[in-house]
N, C-alpha and C positions, 0 to 999 in steps of 0.2 A: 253656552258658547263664550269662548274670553278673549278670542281673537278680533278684530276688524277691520276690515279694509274696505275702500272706500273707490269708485271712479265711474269710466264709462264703458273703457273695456270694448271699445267700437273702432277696427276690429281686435281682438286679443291677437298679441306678438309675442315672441321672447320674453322683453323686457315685464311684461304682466305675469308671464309663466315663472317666472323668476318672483315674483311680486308674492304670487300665490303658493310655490315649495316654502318660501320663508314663512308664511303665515301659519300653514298645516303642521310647519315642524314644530310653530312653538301649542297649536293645540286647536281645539272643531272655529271654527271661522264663520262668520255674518258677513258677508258684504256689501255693502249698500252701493246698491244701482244707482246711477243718476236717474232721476225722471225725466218724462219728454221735455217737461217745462227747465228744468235745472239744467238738462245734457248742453242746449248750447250757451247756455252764461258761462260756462267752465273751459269753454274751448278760447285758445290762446290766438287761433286761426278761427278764420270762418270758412265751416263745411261743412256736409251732410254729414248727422250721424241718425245710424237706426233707430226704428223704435225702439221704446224700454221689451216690450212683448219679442222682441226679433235680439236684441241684443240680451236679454234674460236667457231664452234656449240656447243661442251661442259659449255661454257662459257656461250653463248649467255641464252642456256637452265637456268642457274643456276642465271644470272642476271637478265628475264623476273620477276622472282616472286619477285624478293628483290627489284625493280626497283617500282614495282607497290606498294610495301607496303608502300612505300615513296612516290610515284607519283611523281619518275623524270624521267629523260630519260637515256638513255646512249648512249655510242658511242665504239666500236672497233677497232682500229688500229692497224697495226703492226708498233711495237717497233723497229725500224733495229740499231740504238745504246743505248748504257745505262744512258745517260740522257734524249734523246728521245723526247716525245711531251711534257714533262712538262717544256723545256725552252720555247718554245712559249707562248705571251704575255697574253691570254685568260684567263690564269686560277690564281684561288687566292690561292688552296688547295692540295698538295700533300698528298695521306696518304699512309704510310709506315710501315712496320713490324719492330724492331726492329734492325736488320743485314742492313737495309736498309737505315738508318739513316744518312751515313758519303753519298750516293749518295744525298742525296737531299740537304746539304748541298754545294754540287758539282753544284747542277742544281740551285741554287740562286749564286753562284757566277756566272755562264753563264747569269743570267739573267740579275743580274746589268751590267755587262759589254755588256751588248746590249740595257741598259739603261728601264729593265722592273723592275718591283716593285720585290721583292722579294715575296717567296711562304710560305703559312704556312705550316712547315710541323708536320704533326701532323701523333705523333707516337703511333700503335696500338699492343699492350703488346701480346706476343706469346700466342697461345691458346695450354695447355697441353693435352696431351693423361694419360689414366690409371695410367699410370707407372710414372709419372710427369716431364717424358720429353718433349722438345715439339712435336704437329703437324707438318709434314713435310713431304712432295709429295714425297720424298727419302727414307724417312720409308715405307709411304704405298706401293710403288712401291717394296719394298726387302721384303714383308712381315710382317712383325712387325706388324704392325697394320693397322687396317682401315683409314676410312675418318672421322669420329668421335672419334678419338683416342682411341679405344678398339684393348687392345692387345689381340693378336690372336693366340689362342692356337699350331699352331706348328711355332711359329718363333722362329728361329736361330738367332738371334742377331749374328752380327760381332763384 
């Protein structure tokens, strides 16, 4: 596999669905899971997110059909820190969300200093909701909107 990506993916939106076509186009894909312990250190907000075992089958469901439009494979891992399986030497391709950008810079410097090629990391532009803010698992989770960014008639914005 020479792909990787990396998050939590709790719940999958848009904006991830977009995260994931870029990844398959450029070739079979690994993505590391957050673990239980890892999922909430990475949250910007504080809020429920599922288990790894409850957010893995969500994933798995959502990757099947995008896997096969492209005919690669994937693979699932948990993630247990935030450079995680993309320093190992395997892969050629990180792809990342914007906010994401300054870690993969992080994970080619662990690479060359363990003497692996560096990664391309190729960044994939927020996907907006209605209102033209972005998609984000912390909206949908409070309300605001769905998983295809349609804002939803009784949300309270904070």
């Amino acid at each position: 596999m020479d792909v990787a990506l990396g998050g939590t993916f709790d719940p999958v939106h848009d904006g991830h669905r977009k995260l994931f076509q870029r990844a398959f186009e450029l070739g079979d894909v690994t993505i590391g899971l957050t673990s239980d312990e890892l999922a909430p250190k990475t949250r910007h907000v504080e809020r429920h997110v599922r288990s790894f075992d409850e957010r893995r089958e969500s994933l798995e469901e959502e990757l099947d059909s995008i896997a096969a439009e492209y005919d690669r494979a994937f693979e699932i891992r948990p993630l247990e820190e935030p450079t995680g399986i993309a320093t190992e030497p395997q892969f050629e391709y990180l792809v990342v969300s914007p906010e994401t950008r300054d870690g993969g810079e992080l994970i080619n410097e662990i690479r060359r200093e363990r003497g692996y090629d560096p990664l391309e990391v190729v960044v994939v532009p927020h996907e907006l909701a209605d209102d033209g803010d972005i998609i984000s698992s912390t909206r949908i989770v409070r309300g605001e909107i769905d998983e295809h960014g349609t804002v939803l008639d009784d949300s309270d914005a904070e």
